[in-house]
Each structure stands twice: as C-alpha cells, then as structure tokens.
PADOPA-594407 format. One record per residue: residue number from 1; residue in one letter; y negated, x negated, z negated of N, C-alpha, C in turn. Coordinates in steps of 0.001 Angstrom, whole numbers. Layout:
REC  pos  code   nnorth    neast      nup  canorth   caeast     caup   cnorth    ceast      cup
REC  NUM     a        Y        X        Z        Y        X        Z        Y        X        Z
...
***
This chain:
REC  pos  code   nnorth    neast      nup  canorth   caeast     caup   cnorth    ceast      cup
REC    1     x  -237936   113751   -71539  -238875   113340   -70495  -240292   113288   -71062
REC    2     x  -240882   112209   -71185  -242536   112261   -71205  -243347   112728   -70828
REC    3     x  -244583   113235   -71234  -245734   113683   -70304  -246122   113638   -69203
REC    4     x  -245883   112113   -68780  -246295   111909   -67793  -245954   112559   -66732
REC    5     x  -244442   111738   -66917  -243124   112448   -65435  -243149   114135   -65237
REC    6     x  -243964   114643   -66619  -243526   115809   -66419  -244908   116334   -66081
REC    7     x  -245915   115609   -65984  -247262   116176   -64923  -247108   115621   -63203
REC    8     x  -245873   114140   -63113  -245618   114107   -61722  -244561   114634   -61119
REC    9     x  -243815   115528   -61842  -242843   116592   -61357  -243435   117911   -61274
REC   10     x  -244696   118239   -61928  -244898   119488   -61769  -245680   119489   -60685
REC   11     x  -246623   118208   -60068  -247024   118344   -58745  -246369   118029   -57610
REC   12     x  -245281   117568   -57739  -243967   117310   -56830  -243673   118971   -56942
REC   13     x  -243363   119374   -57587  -242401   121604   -57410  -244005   121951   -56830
REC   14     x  -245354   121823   -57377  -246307   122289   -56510  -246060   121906   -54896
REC   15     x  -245832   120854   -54434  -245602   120497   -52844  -244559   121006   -52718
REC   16     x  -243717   121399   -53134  -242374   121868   -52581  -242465   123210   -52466
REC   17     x  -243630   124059   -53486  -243981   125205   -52866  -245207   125453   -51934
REC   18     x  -245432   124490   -51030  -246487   124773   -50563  -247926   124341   -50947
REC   19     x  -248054   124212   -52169  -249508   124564   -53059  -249918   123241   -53210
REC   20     x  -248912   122008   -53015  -249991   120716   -53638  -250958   120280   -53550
REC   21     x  -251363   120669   -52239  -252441   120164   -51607  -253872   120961   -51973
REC   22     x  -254017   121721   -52198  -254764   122835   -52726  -254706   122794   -54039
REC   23     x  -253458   122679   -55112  -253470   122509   -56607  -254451   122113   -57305
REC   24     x  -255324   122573   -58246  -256388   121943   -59159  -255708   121515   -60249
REC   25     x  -256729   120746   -61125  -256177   119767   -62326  -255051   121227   -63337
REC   26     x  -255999   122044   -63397  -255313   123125   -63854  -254458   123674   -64275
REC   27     x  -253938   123795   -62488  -253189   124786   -62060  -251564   123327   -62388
REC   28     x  -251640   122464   -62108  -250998   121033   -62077  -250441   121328   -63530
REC   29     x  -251470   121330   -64632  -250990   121183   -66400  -250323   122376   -66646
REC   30     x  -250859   123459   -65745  -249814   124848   -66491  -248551   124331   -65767
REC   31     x  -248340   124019   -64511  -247098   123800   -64261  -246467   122909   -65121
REC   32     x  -247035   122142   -65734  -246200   120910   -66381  -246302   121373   -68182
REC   33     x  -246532   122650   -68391  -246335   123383   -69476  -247065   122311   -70612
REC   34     x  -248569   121539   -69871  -249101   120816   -71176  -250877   121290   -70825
REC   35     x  -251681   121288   -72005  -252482   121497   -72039  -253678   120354   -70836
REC   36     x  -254820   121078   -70247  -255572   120766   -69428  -255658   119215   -70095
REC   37     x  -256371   119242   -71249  -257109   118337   -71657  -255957   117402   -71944
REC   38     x  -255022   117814   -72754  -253087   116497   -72595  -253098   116327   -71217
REC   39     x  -253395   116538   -70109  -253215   116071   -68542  -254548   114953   -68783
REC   40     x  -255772   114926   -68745  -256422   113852   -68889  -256355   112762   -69434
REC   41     x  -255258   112487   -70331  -255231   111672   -71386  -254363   110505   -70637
REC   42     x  -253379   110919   -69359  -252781   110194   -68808  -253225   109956   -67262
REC   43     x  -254267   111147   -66831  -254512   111198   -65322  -256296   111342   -65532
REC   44     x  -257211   110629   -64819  -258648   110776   -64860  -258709   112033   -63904
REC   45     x  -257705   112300   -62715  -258135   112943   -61663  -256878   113679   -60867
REC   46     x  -256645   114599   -60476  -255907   114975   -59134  -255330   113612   -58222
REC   47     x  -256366   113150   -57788  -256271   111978   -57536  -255283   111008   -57666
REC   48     x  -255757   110814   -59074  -254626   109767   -59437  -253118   110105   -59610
REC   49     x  -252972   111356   -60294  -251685   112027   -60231  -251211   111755   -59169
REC   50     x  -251497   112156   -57866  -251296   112021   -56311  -250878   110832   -56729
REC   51     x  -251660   109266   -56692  -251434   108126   -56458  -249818   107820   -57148
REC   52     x  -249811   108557   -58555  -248799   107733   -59004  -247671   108413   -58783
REC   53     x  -247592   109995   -58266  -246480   110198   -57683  -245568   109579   -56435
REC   54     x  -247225   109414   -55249  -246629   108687   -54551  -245783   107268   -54805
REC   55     x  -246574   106433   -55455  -245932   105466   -56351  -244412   105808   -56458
REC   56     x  -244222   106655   -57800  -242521   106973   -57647  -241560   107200   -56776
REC   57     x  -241835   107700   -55433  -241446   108565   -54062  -241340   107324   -53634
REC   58     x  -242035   105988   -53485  -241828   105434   -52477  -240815   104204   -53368
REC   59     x  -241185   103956   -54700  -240449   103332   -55268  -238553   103669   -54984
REC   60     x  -238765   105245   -55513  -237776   105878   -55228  -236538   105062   -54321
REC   61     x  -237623   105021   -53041  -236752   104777   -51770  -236953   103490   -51354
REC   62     x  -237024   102683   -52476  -237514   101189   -52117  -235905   100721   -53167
REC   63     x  -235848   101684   -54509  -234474   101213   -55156  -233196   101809   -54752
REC   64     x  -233392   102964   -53763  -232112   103433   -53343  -231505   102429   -51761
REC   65     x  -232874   101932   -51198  -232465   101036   -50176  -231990    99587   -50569
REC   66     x  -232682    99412   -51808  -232106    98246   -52325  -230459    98200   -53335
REC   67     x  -230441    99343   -53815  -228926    99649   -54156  -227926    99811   -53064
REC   68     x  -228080   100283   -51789  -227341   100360   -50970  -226674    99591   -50094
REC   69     x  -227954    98713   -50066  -227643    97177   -48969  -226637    96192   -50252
REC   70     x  -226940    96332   -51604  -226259    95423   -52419  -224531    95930   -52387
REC   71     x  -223983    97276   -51815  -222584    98195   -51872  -222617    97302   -50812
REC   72     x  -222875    97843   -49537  -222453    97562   -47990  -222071    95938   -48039
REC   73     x  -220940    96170   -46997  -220124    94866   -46908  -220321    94877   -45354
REC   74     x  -220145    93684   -44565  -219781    93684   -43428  -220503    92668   -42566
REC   75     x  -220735    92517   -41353  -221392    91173   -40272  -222554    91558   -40467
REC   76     x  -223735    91089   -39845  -224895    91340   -40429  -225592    92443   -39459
REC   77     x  -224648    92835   -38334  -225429    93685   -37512  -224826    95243   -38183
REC   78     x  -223901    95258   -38619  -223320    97009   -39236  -224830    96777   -39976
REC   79     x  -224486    95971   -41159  -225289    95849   -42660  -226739    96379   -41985
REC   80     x  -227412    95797   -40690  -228746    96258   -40475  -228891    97730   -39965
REC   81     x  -227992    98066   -39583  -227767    99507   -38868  -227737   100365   -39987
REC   82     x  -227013    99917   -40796  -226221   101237   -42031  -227994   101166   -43009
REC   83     x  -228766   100151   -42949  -229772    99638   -43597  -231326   100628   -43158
REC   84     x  -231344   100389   -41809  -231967   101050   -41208  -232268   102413   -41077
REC   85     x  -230817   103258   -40777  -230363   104258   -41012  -230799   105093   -41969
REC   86     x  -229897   104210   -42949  -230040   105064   -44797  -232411   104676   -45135
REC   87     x  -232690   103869   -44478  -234109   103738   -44892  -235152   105302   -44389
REC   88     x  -234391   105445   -42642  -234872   106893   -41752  -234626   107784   -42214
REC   89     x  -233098   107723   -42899  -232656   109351   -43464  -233631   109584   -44751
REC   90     x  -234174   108415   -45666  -234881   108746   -46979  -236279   109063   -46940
REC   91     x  -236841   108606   -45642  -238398   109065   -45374  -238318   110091   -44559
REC   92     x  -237599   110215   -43779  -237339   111566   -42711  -237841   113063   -42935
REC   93     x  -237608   113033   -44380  -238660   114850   -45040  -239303   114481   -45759
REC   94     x  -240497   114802   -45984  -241448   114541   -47193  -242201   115536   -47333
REC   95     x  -242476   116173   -48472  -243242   117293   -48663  -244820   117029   -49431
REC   96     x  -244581   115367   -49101  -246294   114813   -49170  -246490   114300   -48240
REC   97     x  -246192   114381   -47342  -246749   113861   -45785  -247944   114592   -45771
REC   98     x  -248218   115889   -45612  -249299   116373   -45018  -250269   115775   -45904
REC   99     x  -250329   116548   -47107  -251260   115686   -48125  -251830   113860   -47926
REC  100     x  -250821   113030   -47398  -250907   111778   -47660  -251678   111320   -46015
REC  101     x  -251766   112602   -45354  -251994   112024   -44197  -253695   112873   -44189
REC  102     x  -254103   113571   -44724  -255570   114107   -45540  -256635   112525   -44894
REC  103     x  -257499   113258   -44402  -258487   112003   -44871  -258897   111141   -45721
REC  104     x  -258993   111824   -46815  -259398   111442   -47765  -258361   110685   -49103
REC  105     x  -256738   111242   -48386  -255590   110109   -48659  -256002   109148   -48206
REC  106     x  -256028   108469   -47384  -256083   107493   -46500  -255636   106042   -47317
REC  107     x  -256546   105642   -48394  -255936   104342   -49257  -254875   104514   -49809
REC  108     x  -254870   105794   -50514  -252992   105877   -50955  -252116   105563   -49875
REC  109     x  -252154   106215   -48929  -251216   106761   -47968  -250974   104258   -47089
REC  110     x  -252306   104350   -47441  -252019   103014   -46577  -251564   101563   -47906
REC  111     x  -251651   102236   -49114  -251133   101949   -50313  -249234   101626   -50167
REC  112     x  -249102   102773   -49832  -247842   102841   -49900  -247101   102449   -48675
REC  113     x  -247576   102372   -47787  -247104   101600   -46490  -246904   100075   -46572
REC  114     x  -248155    99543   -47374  -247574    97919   -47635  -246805    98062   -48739
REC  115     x  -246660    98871   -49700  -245547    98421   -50560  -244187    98444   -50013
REC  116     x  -243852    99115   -49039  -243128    99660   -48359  -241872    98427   -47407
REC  117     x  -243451    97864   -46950  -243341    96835   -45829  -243130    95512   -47090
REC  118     x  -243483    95439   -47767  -243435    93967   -49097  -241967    94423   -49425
REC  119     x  -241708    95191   -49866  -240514    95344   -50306  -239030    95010   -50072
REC  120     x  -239458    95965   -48823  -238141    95926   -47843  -238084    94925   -47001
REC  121     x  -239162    94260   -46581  -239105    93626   -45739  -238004    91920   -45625
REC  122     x  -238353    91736   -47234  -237078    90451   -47592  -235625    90724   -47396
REC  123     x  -235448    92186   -47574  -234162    92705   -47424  -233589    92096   -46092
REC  124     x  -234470    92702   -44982  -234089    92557   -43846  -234212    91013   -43393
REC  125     x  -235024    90810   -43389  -235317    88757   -43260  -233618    88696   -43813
REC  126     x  -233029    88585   -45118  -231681    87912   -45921  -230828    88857   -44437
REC  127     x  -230879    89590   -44185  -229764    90227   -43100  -229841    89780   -41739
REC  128     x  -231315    88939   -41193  -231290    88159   -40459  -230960    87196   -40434
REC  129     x  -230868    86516   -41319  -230333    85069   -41853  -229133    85262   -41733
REC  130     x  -228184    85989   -42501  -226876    86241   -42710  -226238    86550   -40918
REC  131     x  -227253    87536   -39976  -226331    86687   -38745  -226487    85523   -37986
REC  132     x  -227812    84642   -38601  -228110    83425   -38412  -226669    82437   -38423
REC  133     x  -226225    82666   -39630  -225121    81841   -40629  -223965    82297   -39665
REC  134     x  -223885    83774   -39642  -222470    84256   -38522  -222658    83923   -37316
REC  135     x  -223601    83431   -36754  -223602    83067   -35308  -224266    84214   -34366
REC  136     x  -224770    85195   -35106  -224636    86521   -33943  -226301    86239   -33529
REC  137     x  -227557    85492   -34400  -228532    85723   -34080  -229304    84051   -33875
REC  138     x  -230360    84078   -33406  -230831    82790   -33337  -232663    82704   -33937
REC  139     x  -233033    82513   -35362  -234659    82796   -35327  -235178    82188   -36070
REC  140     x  -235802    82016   -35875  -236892    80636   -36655  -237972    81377   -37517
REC  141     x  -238062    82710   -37545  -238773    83603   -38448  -238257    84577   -38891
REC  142     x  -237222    84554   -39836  -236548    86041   -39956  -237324    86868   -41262
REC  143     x  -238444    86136   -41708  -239444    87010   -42542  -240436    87638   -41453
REC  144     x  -240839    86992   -40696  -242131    87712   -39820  -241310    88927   -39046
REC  145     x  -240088    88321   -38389  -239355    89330   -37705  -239215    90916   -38322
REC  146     x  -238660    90410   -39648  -238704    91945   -40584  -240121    92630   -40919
REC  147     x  -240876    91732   -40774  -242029    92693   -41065  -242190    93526   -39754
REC  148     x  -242387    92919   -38799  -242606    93341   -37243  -241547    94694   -36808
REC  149     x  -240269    94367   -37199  -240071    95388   -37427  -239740    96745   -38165
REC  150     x  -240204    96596   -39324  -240428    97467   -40232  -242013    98130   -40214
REC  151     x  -243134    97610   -39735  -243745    97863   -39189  -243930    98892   -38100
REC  152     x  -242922    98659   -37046  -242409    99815   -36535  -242512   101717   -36655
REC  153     x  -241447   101002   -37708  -240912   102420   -38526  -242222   103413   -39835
REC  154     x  -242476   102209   -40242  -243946   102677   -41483  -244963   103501   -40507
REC  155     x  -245907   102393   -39545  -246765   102815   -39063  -246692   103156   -37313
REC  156     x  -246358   102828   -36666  -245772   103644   -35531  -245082   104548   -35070
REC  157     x  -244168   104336   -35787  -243583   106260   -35907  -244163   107194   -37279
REC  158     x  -245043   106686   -37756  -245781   107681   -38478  -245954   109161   -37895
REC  159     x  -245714   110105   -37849  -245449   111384   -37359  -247063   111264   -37614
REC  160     x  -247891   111385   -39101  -248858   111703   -39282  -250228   110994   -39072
REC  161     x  -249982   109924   -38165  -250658   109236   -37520  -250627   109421   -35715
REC  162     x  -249597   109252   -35513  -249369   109247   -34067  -248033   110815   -33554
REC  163     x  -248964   111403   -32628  -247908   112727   -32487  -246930   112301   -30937
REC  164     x  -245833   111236   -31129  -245121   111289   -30274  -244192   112074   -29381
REC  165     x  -244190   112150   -28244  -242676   113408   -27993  -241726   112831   -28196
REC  166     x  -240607   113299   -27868  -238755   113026   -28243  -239004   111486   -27103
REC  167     x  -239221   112125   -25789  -238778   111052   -25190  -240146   109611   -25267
REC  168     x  -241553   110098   -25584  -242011   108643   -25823  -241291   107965   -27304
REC  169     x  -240573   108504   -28103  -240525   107908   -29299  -239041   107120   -29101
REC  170     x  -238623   107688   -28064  -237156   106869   -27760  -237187   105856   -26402
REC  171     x  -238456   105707   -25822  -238959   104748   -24864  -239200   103923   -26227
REC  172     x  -239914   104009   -27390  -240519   102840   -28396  -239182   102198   -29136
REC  173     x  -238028   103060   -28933  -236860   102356   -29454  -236261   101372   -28967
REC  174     x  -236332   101847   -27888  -235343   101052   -26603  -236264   100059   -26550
REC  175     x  -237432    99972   -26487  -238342    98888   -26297  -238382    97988   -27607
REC  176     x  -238491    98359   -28511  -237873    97807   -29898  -236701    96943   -29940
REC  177     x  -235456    97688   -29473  -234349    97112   -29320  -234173    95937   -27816
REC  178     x  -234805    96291   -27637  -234942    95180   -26311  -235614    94117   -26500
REC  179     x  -236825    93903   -27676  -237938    92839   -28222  -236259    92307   -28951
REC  180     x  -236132    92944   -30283  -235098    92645   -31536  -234197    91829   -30524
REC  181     x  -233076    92310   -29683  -232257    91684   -28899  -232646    89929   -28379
REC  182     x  -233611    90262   -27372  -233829    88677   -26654  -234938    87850   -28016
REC  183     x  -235710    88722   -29355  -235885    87530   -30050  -235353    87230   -30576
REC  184     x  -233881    87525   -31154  -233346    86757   -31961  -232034    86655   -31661
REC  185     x  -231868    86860   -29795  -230847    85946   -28809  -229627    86516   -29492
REC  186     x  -229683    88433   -29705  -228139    89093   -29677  -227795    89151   -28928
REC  187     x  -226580    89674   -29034  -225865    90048   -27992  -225924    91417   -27355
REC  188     x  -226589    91631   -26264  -226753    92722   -25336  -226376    93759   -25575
REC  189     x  -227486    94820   -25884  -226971    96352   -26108  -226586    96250   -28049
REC  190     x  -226611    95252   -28892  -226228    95668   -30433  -227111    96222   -30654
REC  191     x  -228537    96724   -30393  -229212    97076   -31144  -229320    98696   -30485
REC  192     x  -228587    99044   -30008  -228369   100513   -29741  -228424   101429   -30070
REC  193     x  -228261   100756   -31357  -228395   101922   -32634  -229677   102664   -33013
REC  194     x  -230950   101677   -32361  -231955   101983   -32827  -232360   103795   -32216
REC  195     x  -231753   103714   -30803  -232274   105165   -30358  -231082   105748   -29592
REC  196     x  -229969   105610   -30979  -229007   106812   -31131  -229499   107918   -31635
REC  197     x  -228852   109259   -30752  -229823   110814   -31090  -229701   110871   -32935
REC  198     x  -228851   110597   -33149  -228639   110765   -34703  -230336   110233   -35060
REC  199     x  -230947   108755   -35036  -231453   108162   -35520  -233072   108704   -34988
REC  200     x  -233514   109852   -34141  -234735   109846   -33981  -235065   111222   -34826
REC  201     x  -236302   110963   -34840  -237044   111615   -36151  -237374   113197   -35567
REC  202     x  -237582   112905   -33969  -238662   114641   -34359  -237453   115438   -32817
***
C-alpha cells in the first residue's frame, strides 16, 4: 500500500474512533506510521486529506453500485428497486457525515453530491429506458427523470441537512413514488418500494 492510502486510511480509523474531526495534521501521520513532513509531500492540509478521502468513499459507492446493476438481471422495475436499495444500504452509515456536514465542509460535502448525482444518474436514465423498451414506462426524459430523482435521495433526505421525522420522511416517499408513477405512466402502486419500512433511513 502507498503513502497515500495509508494517510487516507489512517484518517478513515481516526473517524471510526471518534477523533476525525478534531484530528491535527499530526496526530493523522502518527496514525499512518509516516513522518509529519512525508504527510505534506502528498497532502498541503487536513483539508485536503478530508477531500480525497471523501473522494474514495464516494467513489467507493459509485463502483459498487455500478458493479451491481451490471450482476442483476430482470424487468426494469426489480433492476430499479434492487438499484435503489443496494445505493440506501451503502450511504446509510457514514462515519464522515458529521464532519462533511461542518460548515466549513460545505464545498466538499456539495463536491461529492454532484459526483454522486453525475454518476449514477446514467445508470438509472439506461433502467428507464429499458422499461421504456418493456412497455412498463412511458418518458421522454429518462436522463432528467434520474437526476430528479436521485436528487431526492443525495440532497433531501440528507439527514445532515434536513432533520426529518420517520413519518415526514415517508410522506416524501410516497410523494416521490406517486410523481415517479404518473411521470413515467407505471403501473399503480410499483413504486412501493420506495417507502417500504426496510428502505427508510432514520
């Protein structure tokens, strides 16, 4: 393992004990068993470390959603469910949330939300299309659609933006699934899935 990974793993075990957020350049290089000044050579700042961990974390879950949808077989409404799903279960804990939701995060944190939304978002557009082709959906935008609703999920259920209860966050589902449904002319009740108890966050 390189230097690097091994100054953004040692502030990844710092958040996992608590300490990341508080961690100095320091305290970061002893964890990563390299000298202060070998941590500068790859990081100007705390800062940036932050940035490029997040980087990996979200990458992370940008290639495990994209490995998963390429396994899954099936009509295009499982494929968006099982899609959806596996996307909630991979952001669902984060032990840089608090940190990323900091004031002074703020460009990272909104950094990683459009990569988020760029990413994934073609995924879902090709899974709209695909029940275009099966007959199950009808849309003349299945790129805007995926953003709109992936959008959703990034910045509206942001826990660390917006403090929803159980039941407003499952009024925003049902209301979700009720937009998804009549815009792209499913069939009644498929999108159910969205605020199955399994599928809500808090």
């Amino acid at each position: 393992m390189d230097k690097k990974e091994k100054i953004l793993d040692a502030l990844q075990s710092l958040f996992e004990e608590g300490r990341g957020g508080t961690a100095s350049v320091s305290e970061i290089a002893k964890k990563a068993g390299i000298a202060k000044g070998g941590m500068y050579y790859y990081f100007r700042s705390k800062e940036e470390v932050l940035d490029a961990l997040v980087e990996r974390q979200y990458q992370n879950i940008i290639s495990e959603c994209e490995a998963f949808i390429r396994e899954d077989s099936g009509n295009a409404l499982k494929r968006l469910a099982l899609f959806i799903e596996k996307y909630r279960s991979l952001t669902r804990v984060s032990t840089l949330d608090e940190c990323l939701h900091a004031p002074q995060n703020a460009a990272i944190h909104q950094k990683s939300l459009a990569k988020i939304t760029e990413a994934l978002s073609p995924i879902i557009s090709s899974l709209i299309e695909q029940g275009i082709d099966e007959g199950l959906f009808k849309c003349s935008y299945p790129q805007e659609y995926a953003e709109i609703i992936l959008s959703v999920f990034t910045y509206l259920l942001d826990p660390g933006i917006f403090h929803w209860t159980l039941l407003q966050q499952l009024n925003k589902m049902k209301a979700l699934a009720d937009l998804i449904e009549k815009g792209l002319s499913a069939p009644e009740h498929s999108f159910d899935f969205l605020y199955a108890p399994a599928s809500l966050k808090y």
